[in-house]
C-alpha positions as CSV (number, residue, x, y, z in Angstrom):
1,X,-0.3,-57.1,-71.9
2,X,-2.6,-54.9,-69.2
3,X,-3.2,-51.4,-70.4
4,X,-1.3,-48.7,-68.3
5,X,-3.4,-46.2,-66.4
6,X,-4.7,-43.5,-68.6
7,X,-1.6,-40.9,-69.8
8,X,-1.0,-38.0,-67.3
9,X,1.5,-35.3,-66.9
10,X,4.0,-37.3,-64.7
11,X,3.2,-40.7,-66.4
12,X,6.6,-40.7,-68.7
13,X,8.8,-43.3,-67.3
14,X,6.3,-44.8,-65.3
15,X,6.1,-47.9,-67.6
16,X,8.1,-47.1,-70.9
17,X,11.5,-45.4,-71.2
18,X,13.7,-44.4,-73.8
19,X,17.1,-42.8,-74.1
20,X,18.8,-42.4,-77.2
21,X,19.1,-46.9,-78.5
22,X,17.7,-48.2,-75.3
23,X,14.7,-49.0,-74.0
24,X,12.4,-49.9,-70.9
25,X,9.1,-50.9,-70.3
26,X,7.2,-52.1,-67.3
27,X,4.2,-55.3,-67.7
28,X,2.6,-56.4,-64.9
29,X,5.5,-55.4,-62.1
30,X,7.8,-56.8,-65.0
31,X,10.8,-55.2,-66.6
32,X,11.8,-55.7,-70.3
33,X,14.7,-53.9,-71.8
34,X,15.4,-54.0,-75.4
35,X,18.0,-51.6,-77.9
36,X,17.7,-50.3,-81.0
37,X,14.5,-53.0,-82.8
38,X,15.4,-56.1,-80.7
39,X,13.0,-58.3,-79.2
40,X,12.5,-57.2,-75.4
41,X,14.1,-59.3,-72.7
42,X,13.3,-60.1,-69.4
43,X,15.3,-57.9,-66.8
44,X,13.4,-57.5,-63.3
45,X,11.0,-58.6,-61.3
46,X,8.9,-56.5,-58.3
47,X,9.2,-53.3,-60.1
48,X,7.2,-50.4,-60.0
49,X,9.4,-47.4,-61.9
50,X,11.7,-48.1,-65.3
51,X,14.2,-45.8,-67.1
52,X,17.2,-45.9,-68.8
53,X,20.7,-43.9,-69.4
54,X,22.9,-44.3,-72.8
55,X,24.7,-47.0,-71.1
56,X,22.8,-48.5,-68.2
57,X,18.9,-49.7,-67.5
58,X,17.3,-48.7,-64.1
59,X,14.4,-49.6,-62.5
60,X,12.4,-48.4,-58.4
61,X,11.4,-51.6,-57.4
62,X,8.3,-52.0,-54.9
63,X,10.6,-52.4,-51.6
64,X,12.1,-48.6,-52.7
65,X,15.4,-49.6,-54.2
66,X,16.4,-47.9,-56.9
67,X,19.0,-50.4,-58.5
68,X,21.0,-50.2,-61.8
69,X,22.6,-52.5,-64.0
70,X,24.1,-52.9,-67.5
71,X,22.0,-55.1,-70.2
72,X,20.6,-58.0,-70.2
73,X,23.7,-60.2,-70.1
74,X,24.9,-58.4,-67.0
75,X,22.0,-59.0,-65.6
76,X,22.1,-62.8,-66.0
77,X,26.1,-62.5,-64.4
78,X,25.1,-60.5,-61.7
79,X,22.3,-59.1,-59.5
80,X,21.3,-55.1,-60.3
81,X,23.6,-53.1,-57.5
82,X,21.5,-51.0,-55.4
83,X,22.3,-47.2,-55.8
84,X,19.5,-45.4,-53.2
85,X,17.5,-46.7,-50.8
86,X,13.7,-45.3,-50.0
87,X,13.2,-44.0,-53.6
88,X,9.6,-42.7,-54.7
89,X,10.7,-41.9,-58.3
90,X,13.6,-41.6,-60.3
91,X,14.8,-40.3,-63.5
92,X,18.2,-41.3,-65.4
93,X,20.1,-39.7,-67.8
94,X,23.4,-38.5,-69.4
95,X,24.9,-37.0,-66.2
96,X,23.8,-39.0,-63.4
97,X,20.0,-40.0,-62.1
98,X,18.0,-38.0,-59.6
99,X,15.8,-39.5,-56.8
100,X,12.7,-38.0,-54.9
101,X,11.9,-39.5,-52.0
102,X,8.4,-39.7,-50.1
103,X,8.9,-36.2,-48.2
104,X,9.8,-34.6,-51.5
105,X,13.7,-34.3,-51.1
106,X,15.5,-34.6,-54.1
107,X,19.0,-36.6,-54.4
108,X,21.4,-36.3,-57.3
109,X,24.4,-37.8,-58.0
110,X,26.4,-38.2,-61.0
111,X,27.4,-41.1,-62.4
112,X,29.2,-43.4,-60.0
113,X,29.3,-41.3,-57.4
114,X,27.0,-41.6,-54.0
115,X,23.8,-39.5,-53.7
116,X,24.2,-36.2,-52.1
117,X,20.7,-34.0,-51.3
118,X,19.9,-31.5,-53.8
119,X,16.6,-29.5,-53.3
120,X,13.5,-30.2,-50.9
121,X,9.6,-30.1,-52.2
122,X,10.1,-31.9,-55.6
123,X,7.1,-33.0,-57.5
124,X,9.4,-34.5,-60.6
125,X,12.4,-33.9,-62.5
126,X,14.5,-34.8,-65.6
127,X,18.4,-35.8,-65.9
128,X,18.9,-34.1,-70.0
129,X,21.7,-34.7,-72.5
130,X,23.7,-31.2,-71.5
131,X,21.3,-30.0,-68.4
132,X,19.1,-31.0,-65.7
133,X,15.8,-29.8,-64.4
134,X,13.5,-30.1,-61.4
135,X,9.9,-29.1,-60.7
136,X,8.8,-28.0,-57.2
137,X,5.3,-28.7,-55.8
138,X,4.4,-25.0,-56.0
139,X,5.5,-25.6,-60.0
140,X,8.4,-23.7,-60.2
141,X,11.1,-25.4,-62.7
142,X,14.6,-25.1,-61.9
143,X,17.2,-25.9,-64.3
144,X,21.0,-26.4,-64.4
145,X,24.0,-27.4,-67.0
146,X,24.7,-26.2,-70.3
147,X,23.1,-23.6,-71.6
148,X,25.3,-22.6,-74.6
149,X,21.2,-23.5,-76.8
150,X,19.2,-22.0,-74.6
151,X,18.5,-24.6,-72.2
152,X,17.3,-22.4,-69.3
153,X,14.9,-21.1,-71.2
154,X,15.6,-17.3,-69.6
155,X,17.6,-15.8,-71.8
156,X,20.8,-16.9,-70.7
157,X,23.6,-18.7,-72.3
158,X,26.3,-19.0,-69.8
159,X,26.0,-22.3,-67.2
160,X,25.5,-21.8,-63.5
161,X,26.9,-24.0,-61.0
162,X,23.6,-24.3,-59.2
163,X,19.9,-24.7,-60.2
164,X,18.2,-21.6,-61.3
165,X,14.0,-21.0,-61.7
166,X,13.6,-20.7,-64.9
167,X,10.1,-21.0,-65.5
168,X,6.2,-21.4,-63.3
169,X,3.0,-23.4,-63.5
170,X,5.2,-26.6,-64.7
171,X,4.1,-30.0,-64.2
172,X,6.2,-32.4,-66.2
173,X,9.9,-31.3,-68.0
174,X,11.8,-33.4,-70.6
175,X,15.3,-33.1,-71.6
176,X,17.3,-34.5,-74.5
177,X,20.5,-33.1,-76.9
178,X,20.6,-29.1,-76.1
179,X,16.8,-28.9,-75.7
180,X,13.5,-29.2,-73.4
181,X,10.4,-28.9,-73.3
182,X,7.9,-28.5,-70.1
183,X,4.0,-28.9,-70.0
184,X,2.3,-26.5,-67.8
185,X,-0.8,-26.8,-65.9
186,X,-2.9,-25.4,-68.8
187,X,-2.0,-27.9,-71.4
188,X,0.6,-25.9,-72.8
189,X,4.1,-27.5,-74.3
190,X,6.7,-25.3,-73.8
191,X,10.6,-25.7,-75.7
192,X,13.8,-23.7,-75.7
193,X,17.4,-24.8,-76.4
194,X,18.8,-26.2,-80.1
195,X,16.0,-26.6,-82.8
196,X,18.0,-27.7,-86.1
197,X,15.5,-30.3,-86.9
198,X,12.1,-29.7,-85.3
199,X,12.0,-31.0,-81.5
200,X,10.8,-27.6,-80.4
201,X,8.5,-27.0,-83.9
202,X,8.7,-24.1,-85.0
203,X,10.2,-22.0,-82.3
204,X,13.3,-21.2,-82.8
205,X,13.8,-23.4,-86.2
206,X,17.1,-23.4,-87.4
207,X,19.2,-22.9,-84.9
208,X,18.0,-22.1,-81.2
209,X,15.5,-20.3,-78.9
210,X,16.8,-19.0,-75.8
211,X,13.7,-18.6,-74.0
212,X,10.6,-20.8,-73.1
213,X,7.9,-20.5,-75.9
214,X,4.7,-22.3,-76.6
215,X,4.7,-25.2,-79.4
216,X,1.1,-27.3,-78.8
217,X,-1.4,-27.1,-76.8
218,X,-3.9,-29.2,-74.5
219,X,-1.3,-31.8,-73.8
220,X,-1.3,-34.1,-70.6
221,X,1.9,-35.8,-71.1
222,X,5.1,-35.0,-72.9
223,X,8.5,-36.7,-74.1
224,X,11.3,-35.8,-76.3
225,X,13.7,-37.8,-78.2
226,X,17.0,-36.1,-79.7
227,X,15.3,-34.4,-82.7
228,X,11.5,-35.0,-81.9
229,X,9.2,-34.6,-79.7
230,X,5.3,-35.6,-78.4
231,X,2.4,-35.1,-76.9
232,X,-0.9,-36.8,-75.5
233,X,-3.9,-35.2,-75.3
234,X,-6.4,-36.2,-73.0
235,X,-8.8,-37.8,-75.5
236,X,-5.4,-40.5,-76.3
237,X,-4.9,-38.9,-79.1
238,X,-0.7,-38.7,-80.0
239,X,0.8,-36.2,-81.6
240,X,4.5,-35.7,-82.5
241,X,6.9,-33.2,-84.5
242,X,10.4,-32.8,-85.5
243,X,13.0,-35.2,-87.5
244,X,10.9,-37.7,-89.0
245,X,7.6,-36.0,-88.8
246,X,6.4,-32.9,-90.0
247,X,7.8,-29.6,-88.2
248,X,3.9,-28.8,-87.3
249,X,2.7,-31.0,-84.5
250,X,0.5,-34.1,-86.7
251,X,-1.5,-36.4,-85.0
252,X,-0.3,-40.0,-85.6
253,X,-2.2,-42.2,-83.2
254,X,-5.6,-42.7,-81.4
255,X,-6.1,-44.9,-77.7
256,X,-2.3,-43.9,-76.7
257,X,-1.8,-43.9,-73.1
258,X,2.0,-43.3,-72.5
259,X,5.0,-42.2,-74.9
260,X,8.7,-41.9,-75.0
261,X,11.2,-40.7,-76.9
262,X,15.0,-41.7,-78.0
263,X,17.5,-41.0,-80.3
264,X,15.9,-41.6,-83.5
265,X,12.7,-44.1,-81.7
266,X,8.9,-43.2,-80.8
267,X,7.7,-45.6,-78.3
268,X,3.9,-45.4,-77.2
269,X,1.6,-47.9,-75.3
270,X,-1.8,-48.1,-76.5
271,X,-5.0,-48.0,-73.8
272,X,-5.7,-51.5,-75.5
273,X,-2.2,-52.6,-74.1
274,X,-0.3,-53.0,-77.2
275,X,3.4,-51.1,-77.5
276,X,4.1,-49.8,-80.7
277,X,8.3,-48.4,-82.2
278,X,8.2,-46.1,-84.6
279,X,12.1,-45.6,-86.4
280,X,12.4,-41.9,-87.8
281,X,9.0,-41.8,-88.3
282,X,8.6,-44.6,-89.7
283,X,6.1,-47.6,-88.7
284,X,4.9,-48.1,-86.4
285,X,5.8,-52.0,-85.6
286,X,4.3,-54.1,-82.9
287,X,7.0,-54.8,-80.5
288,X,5.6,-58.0,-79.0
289,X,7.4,-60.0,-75.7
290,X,8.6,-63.1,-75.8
291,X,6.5,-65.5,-73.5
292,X,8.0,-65.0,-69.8
């Protein structure tokens, strides 16, 4: 298995996804999907981009199709259907998925529904469990959904039926059930929304922040599962916190150059190319491919 590039602030979903069972990653312009601790099949070829929703996998390939299908044995019964042409990025989620194109425009649509142009100048965004969020290339992030935990992050706890700036100097945003957390430009992990079991450390513990506070520092790439969360700082090093770990961010890894996050999994590929599942907080296991 190559090594990935080395772990930046965008690089989640790049080349490993999770979303509560299932899972993505990207080898070599290759797609494997797996659920739960299966053995990783074979999905796609020419691909450049994976993710995954609870129910579906996705995957940009290199023409700039972002395409969708089921599982595995869908894929075998029928080709992926194409859902956007003249993708740059993606991201997937409970709602619907959100596309950037190459001059920035952003495109949302929920699930099943065709694509309808939501916000121009977007560096990246995130499709959560209960609401949505997009950064803009000045680094304002936008947010919209529930927000009964928190999930703006301003103080608010009544939804909006549009996006709303919620917080600055953002560069990467992750979403998962009634919380997120955003890394700003300084290395600094920032959470709000529900915090029963740890995702957002201590801020908030117990029950919920309402507002954007800092939980780690010196981060360069972020991810958050349902009650967990990570970081990477930029000497590889992984660190993660919440159900399964410790509340206090502990480092658990060394030579880590991208993560994700699930329901209850911890996925991470090592600079040395190897991926690694960690249950709960337990492990972690090699999660090897079966010869292609």
């Amino acid at each position: 298995m190559t090594a990935p590039s080395p772990a930046r602030a965008d690089g989640s979903g790049r080349t490993l996804a999770s979303y509560y069972a299932r899972h993505q990653v990207l080898v070599d312009g290759r797609a494997w999907a797996w659920r739960d601790e299966d053995t990783p099949q074979r999905q796609l070829d020419d691909v450049r981009q994976v993710g995954v929703s609870r129910d579906a996998c996705f995957a940009l390939r290199d023409n700039g199709d972002l395409v969708t299908w089921a599982d595995a044995a869908a894929r075998a019964a029928a080709p992926p259907r194409v859902l956007m042409r003249g993708a740059a990025a993606f991201a997937a989620g409970q709602s619907g998925w959100f596309a950037i194109d190459a001059a920035g425009v952003l495109w949302y649509a929920a699930t099943g529904a065709a694509p309808a142009r939501a916000a121009e100048g977007v560096a990246s965004a995130c499709i959560g469990d209960s609401a949505d969020y997009y950064i803009t290339r000045d680094g304002t992030l936008f947010a919209r959904g529930l927000a009964h935990r928190g999930q703006y992050g301003d103080g608010k706890l009544t939804a909006t039926d549009r996006f709303v700036p919620t917080a600055t100097e953002a560069v990467a945003v992750r979403a998962h059930t009634g919380h997120a957390i955003h890394l700003r430009r300084d290395g600094t992990v920032m959470g709000t929304g529900g915090n029963r079991f740890g995702p957002l450390s201590s801020h908030g513990l117990g029950d919920k922040a309402d507002r954007w506070g800092p939980i780690f520092e010196g981060a360069v790439a972020i991810a958050t599962g349902s009650r967990h969360s990570l970081a990477v700082r930029a000497d590889g090093s992984l660190w993660a916190w919440g159900e399964g770990f410790e509340i206090a961010p502990r480092k658990i890894l060394d030579g880590v150059a991208e993560v994700a996050a699930g329901d209850t999994a911890t996925l991470a590929l090592t600079q040395r190319g190897e991926l690694l599942q960690w249950e709960r907080g337990r492990g972690p296991r090699r999660v090897r491919l079966p010869p292609a």
